[in-house]
N, CA, C and O atoms as CSV, one atom per row, in Angstrom:
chain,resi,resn,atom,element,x,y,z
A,1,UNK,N,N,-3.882,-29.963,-16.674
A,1,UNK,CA,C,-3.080,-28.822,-16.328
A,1,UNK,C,C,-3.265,-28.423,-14.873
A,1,UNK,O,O,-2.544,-27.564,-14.365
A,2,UNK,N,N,-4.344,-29.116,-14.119
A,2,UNK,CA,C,-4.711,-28.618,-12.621
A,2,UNK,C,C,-3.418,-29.115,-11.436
A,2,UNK,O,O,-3.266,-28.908,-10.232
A,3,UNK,N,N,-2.739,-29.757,-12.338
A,3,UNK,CA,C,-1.238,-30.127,-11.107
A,3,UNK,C,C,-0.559,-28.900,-11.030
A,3,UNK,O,O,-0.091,-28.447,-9.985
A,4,UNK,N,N,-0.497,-28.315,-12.224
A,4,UNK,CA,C,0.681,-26.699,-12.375
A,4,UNK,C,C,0.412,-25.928,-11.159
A,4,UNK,O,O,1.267,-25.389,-10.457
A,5,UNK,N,N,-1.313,-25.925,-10.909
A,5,UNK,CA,C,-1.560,-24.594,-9.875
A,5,UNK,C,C,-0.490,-24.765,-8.957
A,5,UNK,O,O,0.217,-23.805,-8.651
A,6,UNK,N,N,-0.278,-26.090,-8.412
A,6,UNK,CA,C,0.490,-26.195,-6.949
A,6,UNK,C,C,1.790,-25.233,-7.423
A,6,UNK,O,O,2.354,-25.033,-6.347
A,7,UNK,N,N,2.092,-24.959,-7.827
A,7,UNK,CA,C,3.163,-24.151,-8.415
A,7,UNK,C,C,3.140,-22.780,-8.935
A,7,UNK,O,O,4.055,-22.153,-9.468
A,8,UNK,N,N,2.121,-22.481,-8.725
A,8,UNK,CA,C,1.402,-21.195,-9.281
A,8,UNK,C,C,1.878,-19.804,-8.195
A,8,UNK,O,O,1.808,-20.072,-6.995
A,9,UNK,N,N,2.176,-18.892,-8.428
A,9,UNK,CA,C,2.138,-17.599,-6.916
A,9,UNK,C,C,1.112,-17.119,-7.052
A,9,UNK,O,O,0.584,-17.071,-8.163
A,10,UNK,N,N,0.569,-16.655,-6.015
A,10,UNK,CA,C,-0.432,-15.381,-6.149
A,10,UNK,C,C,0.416,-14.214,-6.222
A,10,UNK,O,O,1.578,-14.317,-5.829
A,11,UNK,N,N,-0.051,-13.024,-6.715
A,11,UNK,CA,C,0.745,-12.348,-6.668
A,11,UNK,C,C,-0.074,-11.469,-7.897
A,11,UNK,O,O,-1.166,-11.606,-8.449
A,12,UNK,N,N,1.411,-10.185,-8.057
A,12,UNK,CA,C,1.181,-9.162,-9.172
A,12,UNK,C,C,2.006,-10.156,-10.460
A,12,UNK,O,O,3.043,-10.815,-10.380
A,13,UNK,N,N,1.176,-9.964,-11.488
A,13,UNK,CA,C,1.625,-10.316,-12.261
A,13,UNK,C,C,1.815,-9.146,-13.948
A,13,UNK,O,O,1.095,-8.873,-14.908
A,14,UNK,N,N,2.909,-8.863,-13.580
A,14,UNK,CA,C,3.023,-7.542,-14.657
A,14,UNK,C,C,3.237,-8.056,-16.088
A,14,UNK,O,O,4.080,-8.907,-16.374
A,15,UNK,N,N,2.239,-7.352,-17.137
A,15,UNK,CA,C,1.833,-7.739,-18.162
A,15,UNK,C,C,3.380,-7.332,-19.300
A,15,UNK,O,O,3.753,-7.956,-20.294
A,16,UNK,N,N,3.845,-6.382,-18.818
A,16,UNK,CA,C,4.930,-5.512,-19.616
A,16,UNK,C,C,6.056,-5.362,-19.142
A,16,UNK,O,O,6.488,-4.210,-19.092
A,17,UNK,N,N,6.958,-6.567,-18.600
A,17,UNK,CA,C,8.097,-6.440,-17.703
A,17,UNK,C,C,9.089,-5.138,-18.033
A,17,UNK,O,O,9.119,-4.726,-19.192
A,18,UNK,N,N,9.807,-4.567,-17.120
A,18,UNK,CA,C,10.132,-3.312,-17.165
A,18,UNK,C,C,9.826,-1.963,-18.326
A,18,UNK,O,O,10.653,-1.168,-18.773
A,19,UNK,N,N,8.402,-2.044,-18.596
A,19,UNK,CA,C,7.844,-1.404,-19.448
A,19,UNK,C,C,8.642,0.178,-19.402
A,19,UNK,O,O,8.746,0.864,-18.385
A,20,UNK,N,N,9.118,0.514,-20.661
A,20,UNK,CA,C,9.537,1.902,-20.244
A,20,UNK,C,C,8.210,2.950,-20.845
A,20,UNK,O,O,7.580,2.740,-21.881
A,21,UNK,N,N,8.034,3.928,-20.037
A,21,UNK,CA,C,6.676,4.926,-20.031
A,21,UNK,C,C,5.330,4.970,-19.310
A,21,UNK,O,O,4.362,5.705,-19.509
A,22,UNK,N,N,5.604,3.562,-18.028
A,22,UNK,CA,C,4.746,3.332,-17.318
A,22,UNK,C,C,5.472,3.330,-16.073
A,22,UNK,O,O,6.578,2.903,-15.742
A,23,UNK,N,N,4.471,3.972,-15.435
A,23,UNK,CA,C,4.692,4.117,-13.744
A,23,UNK,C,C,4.105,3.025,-12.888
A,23,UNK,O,O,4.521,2.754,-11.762
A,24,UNK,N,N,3.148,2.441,-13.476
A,24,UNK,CA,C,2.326,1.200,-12.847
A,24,UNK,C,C,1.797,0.467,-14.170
A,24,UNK,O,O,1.055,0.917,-15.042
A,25,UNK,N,N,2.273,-0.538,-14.085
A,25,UNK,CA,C,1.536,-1.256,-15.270
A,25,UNK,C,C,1.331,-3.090,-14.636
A,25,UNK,O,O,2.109,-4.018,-14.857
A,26,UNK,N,N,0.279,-3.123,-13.982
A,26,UNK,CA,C,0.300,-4.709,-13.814
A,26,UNK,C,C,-1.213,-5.040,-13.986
A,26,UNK,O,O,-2.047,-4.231,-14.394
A,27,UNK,N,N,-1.472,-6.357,-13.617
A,27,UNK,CA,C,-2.304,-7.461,-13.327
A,27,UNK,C,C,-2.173,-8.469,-11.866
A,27,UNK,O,O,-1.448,-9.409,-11.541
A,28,UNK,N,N,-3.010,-7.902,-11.379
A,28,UNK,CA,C,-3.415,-8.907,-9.559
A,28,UNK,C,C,-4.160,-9.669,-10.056
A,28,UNK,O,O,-5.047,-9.292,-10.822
A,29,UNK,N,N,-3.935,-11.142,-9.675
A,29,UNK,CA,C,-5.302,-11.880,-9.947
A,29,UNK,C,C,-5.873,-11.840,-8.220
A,29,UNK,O,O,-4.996,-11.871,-7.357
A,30,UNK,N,N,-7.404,-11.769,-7.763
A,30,UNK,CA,C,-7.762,-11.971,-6.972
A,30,UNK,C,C,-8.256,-12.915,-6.295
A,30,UNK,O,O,-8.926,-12.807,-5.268
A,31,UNK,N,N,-7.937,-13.893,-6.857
A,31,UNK,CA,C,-8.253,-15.052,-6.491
A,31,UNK,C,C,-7.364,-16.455,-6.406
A,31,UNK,O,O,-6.867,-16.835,-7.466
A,32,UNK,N,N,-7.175,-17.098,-5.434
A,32,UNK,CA,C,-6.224,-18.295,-5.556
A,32,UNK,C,C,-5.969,-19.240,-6.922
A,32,UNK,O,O,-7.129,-19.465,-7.268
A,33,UNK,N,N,-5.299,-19.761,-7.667
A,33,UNK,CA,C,-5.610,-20.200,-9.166
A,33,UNK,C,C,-6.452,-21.238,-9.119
A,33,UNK,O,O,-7.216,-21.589,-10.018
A,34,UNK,N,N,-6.251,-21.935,-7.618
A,34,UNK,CA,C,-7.393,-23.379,-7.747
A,34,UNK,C,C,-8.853,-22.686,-7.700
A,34,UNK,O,O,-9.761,-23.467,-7.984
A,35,UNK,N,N,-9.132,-21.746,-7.482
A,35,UNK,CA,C,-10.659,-21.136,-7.620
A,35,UNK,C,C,-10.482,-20.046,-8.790
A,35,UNK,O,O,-11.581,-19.626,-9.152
A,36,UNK,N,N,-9.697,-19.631,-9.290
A,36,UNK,CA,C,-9.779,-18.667,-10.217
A,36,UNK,C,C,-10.773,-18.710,-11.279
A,36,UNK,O,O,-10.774,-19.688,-12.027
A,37,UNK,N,N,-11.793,-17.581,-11.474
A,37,UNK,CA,C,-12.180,-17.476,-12.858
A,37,UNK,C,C,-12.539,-16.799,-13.465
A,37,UNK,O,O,-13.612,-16.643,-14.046
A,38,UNK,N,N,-10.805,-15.803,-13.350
A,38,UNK,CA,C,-10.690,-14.387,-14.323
A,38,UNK,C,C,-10.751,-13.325,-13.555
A,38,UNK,O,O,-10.437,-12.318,-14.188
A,39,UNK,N,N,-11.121,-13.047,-12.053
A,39,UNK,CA,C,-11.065,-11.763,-11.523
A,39,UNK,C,C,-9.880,-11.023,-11.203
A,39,UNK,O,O,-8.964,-11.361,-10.453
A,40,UNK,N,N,-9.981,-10.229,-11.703
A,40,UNK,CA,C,-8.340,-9.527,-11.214
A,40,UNK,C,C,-8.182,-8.133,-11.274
A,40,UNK,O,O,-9.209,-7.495,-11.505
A,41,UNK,N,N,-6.998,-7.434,-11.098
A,41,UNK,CA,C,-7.673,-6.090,-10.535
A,41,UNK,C,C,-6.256,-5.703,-11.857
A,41,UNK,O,O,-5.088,-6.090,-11.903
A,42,UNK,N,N,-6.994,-4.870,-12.699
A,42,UNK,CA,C,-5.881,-4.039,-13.802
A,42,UNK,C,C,-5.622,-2.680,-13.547
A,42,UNK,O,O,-6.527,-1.855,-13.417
A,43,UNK,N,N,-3.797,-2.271,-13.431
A,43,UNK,CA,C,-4.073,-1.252,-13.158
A,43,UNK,C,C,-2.430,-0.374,-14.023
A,43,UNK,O,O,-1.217,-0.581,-14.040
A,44,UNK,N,N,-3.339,0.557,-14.574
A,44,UNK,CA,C,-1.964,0.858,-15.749
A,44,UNK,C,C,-1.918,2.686,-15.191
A,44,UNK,O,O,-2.929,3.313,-14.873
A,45,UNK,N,N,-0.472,3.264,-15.191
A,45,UNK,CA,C,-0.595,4.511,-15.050
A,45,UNK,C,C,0.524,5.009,-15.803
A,45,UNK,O,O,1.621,4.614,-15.407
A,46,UNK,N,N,0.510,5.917,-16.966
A,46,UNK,CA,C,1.163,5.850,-18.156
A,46,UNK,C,C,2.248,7.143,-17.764
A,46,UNK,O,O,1.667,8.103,-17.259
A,47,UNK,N,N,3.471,7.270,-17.897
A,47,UNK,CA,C,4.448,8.055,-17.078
A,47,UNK,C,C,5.031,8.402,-18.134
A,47,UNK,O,O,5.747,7.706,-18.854
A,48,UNK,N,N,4.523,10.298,-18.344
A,48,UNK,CA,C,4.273,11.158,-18.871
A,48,UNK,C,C,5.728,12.339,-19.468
A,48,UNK,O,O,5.879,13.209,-20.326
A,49,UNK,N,N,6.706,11.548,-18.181
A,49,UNK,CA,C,7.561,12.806,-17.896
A,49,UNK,C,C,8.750,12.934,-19.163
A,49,UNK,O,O,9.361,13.997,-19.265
A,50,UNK,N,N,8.984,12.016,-19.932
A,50,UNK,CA,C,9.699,12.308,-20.851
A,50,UNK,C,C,9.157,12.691,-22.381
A,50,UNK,O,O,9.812,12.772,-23.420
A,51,UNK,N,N,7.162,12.979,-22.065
A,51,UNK,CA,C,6.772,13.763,-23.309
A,51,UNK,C,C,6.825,15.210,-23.567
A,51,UNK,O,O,7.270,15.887,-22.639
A,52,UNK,N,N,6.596,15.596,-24.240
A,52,UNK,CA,C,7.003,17.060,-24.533
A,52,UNK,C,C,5.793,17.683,-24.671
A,52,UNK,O,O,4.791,17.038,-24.977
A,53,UNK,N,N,5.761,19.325,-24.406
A,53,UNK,CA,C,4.592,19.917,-24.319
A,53,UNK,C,C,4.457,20.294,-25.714
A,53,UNK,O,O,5.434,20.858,-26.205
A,54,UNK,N,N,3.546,20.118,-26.376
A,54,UNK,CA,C,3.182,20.194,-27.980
A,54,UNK,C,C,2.144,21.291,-27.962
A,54,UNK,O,O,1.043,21.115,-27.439
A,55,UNK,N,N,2.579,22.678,-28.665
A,55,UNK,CA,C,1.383,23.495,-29.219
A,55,UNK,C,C,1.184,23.696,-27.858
A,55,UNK,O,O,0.030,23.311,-27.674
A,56,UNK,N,N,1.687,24.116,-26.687
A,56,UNK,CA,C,1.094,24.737,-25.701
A,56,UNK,C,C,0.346,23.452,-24.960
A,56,UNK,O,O,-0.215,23.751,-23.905
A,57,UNK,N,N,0.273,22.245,-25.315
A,57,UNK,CA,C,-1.043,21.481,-24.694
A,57,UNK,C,C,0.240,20.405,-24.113
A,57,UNK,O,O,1.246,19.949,-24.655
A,58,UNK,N,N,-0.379,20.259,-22.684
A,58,UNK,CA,C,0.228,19.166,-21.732
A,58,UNK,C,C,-0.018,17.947,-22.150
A,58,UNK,O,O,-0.990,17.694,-22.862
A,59,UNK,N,N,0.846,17.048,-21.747
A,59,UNK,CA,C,0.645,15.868,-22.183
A,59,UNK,C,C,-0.524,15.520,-21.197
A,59,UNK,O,O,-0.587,16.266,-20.220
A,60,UNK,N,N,-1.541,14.438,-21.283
A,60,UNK,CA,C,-2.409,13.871,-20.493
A,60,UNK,C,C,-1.968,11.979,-20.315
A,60,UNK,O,O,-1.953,11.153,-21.228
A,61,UNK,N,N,-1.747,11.816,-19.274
A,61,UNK,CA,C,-1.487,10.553,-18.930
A,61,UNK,C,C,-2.391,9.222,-19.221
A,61,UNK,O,O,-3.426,9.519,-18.625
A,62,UNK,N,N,-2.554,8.231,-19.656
A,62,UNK,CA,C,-3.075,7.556,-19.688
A,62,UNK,C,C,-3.477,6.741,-18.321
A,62,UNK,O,O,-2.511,6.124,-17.873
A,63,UNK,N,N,-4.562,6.613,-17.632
A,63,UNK,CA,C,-5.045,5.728,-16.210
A,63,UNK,C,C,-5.890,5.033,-16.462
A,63,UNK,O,O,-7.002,5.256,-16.941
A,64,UNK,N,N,-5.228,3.808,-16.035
A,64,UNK,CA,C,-6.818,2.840,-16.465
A,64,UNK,C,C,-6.700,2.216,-14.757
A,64,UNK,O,O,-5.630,2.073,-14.165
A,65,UNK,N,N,-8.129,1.892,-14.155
A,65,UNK,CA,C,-7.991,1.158,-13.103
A,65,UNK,C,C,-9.299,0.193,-13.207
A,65,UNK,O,O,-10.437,0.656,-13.139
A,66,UNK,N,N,-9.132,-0.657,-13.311
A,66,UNK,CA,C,-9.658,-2.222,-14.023
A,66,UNK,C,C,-10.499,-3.006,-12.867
A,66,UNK,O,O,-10.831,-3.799,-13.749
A,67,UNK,N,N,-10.951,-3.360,-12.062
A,67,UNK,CA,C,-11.768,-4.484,-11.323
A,67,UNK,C,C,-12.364,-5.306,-12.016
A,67,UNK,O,O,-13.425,-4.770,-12.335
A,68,UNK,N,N,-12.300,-6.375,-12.469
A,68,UNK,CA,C,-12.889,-7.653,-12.874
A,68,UNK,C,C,-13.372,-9.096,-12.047
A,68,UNK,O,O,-12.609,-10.055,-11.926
A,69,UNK,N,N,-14.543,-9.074,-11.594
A,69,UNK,CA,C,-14.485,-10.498,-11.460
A,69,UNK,C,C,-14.954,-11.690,-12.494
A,69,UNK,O,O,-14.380,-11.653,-13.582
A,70,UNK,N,N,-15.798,-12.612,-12.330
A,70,UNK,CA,C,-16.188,-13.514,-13.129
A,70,UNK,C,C,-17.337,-12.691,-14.203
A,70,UNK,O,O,-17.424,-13.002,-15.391
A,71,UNK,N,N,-17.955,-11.899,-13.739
A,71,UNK,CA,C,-19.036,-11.907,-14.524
A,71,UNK,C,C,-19.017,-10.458,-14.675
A,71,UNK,O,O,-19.725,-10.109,-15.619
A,72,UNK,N,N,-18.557,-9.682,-14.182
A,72,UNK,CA,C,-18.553,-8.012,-14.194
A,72,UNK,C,C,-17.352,-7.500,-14.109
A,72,UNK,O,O,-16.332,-8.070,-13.723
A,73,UNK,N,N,-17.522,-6.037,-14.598
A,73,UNK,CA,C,-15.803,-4.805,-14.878
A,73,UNK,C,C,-16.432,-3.759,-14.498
A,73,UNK,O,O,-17.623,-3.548,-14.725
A,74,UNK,N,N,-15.729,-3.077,-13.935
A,74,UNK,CA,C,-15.825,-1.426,-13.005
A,74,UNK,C,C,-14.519,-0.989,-13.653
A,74,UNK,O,O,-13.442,-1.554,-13.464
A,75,UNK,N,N,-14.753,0.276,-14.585
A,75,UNK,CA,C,-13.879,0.868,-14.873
A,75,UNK,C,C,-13.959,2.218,-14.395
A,75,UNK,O,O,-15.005,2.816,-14.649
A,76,UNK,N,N,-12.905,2.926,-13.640
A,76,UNK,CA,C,-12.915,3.982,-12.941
A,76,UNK,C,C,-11.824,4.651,-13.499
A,76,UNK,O,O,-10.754,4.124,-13.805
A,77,UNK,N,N,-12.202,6.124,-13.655
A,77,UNK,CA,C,-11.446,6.825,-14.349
A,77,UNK,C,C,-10.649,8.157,-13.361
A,77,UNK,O,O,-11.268,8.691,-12.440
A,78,UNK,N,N,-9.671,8.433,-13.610
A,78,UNK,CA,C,-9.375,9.473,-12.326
A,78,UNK,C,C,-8.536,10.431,-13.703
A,78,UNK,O,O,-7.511,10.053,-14.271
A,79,UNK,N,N,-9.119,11.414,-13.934
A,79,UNK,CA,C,-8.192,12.408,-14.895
A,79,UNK,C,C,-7.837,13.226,-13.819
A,79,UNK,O,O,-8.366,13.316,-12.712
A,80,UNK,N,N,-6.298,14.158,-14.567
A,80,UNK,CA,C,-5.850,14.793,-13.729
A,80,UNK,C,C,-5.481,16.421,-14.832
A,80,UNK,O,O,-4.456,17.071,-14.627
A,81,UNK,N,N,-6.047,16.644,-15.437
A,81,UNK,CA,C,-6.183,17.745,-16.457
A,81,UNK,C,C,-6.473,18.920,-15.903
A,81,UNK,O,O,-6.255,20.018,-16.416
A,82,UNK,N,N,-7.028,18.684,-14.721
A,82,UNK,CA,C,-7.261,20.392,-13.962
A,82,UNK,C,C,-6.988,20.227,-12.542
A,82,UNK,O,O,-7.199,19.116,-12.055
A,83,UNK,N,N,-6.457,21.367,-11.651
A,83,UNK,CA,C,-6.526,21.281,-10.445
A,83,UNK,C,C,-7.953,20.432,-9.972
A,83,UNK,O,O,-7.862,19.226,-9.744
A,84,UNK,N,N,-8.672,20.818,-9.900
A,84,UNK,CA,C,-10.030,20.410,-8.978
A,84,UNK,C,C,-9.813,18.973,-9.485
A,84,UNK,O,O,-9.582,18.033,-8.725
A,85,UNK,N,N,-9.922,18.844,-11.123
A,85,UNK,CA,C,-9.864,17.053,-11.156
A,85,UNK,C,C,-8.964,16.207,-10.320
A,85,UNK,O,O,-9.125,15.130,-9.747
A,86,UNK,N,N,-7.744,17.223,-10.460
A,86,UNK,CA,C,-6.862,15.937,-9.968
A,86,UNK,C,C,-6.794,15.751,-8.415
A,86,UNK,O,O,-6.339,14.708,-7.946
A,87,UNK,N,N,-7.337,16.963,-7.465
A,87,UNK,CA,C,-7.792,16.917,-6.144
A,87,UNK,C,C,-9.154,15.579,-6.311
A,87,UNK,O,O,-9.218,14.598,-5.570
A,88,UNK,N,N,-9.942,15.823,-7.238
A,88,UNK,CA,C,-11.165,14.811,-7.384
A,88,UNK,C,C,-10.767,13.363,-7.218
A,88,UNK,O,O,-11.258,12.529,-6.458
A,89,UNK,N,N,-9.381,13.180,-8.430
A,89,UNK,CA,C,-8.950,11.160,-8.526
A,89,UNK,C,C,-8.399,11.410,-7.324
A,89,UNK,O,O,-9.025,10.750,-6.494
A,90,UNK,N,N,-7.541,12.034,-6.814
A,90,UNK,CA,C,-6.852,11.401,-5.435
A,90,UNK,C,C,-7.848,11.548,-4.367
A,90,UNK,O,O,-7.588,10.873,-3.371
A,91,UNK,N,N,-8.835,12.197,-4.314
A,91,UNK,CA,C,-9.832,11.776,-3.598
A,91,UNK,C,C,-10.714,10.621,-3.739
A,91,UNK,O,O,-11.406,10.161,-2.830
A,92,UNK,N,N,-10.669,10.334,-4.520
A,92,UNK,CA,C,-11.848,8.914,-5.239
A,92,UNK,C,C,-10.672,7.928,-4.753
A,92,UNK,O,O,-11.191,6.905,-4.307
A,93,UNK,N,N,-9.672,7.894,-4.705
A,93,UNK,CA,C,-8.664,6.688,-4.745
A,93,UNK,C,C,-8.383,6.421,-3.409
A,93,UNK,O,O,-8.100,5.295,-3.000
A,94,UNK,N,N,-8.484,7.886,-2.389
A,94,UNK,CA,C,-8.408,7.979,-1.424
A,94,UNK,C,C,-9.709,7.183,-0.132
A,94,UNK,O,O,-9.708,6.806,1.040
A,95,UNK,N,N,-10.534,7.263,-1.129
A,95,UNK,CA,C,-12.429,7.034,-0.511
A,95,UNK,C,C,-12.196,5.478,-0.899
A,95,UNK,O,O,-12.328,4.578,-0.070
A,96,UNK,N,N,-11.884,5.293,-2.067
A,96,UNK,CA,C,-11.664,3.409,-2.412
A,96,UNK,C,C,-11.259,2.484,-1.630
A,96,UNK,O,O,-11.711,1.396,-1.275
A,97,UNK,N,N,-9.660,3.517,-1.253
A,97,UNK,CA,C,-9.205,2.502,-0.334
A,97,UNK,C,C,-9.633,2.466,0.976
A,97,UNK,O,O,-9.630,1.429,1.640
A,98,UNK,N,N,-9.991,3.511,1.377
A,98,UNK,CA,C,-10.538,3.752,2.978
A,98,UNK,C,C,-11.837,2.560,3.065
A,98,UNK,O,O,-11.910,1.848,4.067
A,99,UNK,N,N,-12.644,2.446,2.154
A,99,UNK,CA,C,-14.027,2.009,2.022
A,99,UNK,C,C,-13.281,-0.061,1.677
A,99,UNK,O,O,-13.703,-1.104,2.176
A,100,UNK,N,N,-12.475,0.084,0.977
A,100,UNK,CA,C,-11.836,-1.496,0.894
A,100,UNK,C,C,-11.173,-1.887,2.403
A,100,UNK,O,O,-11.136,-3.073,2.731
A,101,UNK,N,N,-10.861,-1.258,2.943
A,101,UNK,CA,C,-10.121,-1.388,4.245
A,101,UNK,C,C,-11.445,-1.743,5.391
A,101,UNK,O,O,-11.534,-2.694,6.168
A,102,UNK,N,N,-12.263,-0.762,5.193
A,102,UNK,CA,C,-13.664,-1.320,6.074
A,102,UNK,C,C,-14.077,-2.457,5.978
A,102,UNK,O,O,-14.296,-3.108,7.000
A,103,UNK,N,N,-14.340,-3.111,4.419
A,103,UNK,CA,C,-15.259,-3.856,4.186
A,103,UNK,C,C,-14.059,-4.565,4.548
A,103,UNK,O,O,-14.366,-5.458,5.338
A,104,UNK,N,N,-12.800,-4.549,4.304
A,104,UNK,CA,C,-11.601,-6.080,5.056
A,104,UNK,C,C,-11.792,-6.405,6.520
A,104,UNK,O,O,-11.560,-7.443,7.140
A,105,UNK,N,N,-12.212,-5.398,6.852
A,105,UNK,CA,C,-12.167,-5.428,8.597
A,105,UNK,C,C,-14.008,-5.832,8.987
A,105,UNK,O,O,-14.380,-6.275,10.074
A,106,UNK,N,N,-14.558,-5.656,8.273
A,106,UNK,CA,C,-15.618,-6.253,8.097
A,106,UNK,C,C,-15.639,-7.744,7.842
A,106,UNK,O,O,-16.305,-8.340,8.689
A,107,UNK,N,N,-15.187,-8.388,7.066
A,107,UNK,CA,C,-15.038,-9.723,6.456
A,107,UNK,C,C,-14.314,-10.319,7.022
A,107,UNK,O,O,-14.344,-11.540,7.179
A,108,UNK,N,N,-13.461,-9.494,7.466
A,108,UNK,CA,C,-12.609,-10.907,8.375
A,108,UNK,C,C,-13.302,-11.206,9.996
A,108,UNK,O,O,-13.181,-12.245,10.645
A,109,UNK,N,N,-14.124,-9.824,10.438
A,109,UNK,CA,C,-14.969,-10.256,11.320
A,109,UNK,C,C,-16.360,-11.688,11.491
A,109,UNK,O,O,-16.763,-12.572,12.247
A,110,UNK,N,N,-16.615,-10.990,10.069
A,110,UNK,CA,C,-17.301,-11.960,9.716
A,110,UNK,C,C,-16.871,-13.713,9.238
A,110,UNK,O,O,-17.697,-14.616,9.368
A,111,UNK,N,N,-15.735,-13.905,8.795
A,111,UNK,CA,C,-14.962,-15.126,8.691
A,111,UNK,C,C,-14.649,-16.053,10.100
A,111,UNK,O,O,-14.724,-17.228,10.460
A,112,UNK,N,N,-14.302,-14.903,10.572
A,112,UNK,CA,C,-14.250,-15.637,12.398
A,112,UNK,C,C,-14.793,-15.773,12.684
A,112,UNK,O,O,-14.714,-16.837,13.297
A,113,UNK,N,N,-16.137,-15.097,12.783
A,113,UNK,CA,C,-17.326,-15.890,13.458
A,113,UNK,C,C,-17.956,-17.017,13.267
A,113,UNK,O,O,-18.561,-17.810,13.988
A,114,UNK,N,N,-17.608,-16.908,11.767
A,114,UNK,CA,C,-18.332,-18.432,11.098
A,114,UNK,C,C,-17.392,-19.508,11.443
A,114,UNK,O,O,-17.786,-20.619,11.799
A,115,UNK,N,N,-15.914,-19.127,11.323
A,115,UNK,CA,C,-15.081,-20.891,11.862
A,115,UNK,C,C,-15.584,-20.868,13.486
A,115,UNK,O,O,-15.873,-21.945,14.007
A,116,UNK,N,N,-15.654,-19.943,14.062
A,116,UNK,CA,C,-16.190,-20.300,15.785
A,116,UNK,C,C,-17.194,-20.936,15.561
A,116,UNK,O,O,-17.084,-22.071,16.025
A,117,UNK,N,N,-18.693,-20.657,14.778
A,117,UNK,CA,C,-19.558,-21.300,14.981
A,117,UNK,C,C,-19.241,-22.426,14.496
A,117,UNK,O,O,-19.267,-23.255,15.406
A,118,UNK,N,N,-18.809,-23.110,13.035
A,118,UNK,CA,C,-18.556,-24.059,12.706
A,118,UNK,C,C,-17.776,-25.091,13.673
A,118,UNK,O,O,-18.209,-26.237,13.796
A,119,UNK,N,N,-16.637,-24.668,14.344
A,119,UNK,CA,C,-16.028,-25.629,15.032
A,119,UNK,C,C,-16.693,-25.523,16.649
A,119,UNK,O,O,-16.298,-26.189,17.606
A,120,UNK,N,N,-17.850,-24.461,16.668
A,120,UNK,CA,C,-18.537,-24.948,17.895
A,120,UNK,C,C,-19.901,-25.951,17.976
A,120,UNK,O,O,-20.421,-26.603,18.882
A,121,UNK,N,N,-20.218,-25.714,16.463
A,121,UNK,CA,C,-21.043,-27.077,16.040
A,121,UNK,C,C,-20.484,-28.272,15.894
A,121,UNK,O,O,-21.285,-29.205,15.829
A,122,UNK,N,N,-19.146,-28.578,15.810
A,122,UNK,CA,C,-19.278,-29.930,15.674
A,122,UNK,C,C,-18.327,-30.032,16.956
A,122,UNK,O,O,-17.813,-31.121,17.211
A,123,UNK,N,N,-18.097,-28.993,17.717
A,123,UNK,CA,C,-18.133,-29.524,19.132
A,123,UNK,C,C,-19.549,-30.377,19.754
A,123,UNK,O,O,-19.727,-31.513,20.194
A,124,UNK,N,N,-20.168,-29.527,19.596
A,124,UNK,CA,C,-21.896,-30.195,20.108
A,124,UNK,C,C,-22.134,-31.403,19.361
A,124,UNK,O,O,-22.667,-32.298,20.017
A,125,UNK,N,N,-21.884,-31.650,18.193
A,125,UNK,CA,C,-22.529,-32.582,17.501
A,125,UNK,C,C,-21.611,-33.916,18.334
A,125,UNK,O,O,-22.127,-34.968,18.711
A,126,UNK,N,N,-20.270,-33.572,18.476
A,126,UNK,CA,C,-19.774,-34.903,19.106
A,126,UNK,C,C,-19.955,-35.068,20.434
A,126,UNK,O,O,-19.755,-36.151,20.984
A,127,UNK,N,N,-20.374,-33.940,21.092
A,127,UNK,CA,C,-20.521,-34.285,22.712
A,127,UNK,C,C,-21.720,-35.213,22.176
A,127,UNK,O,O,-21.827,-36.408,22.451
A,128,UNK,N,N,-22.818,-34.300,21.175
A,128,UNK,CA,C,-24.381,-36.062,21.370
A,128,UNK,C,C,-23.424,-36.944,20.640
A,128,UNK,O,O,-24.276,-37.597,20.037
A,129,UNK,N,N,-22.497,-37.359,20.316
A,129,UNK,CA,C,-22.084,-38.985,19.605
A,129,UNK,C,C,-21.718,-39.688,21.085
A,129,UNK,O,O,-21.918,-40.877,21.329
A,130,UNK,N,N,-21.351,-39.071,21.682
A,130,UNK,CA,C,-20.726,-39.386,22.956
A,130,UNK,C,C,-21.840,-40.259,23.499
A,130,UNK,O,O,-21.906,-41.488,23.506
A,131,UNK,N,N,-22.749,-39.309,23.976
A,131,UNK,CA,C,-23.250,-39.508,25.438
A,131,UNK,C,C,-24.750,-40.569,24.685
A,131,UNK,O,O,-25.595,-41.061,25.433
């Protein structure tokens, strides 16, 4: 089955095609399929607006936000049931991404440095084949 990958997208891959009652409902895999094994980022946000207020009590949305890689799951919860909470998830979501954006700008620093060194080592290694 390892010929299919060449054919494979990366991409979002939504579990519930035009799901009606969801505002976000997919699956990212994070990883290319020729290295894949199972990490992916789940993220469901359940869209509330055509339930009805029952007995005085608001509907509460369903949020799931999923991180998986090979061997571990981070499940993070963001309720939005009270003012302060829901100032709380959009702050937590807000700190996530700010803090994912560092560590990108981090890593890709770090990626470049390593192909410089790499392709400045086997610069050297062929100047000694040379001489």
């Amino acid at each position: 089955m390892s010929y299919l990958t060449q054919y494979a997208t990366r991409g979002v891959v939504t579990l519930r095609p035009a799901r009606r009652g969801a505002r976000v409902d997919e699956r990212v895999q994070l990883n290319f399929p020729e290295l894949d094994g199972g990490a992916h980022v789940r993220a469901f946000v359940e869209d509330t607006s055509a339930h009805r207020i029952r007995r005085r009590t608001l509907p509460s949305p369903r949020l799931q936000l999923r991180i998986t890689d090979c061997m571990n799951q981070i499940h993070l919860e963001f309720p939005v049931d009270s003012p302060d909470l829901r100032e709380n998830s959009l702050d937590k979501i807000e700190t996530l991404i700010a803090s994912l954006e560092r560590f990108r700008d981090g890593l890709r620093a770090e990626a470049e440095l390593r192909a410089a060194r790499e392709s400045g080592s086997r610069a050297r290694k062929e100047m000694r084949c040379r001489t």
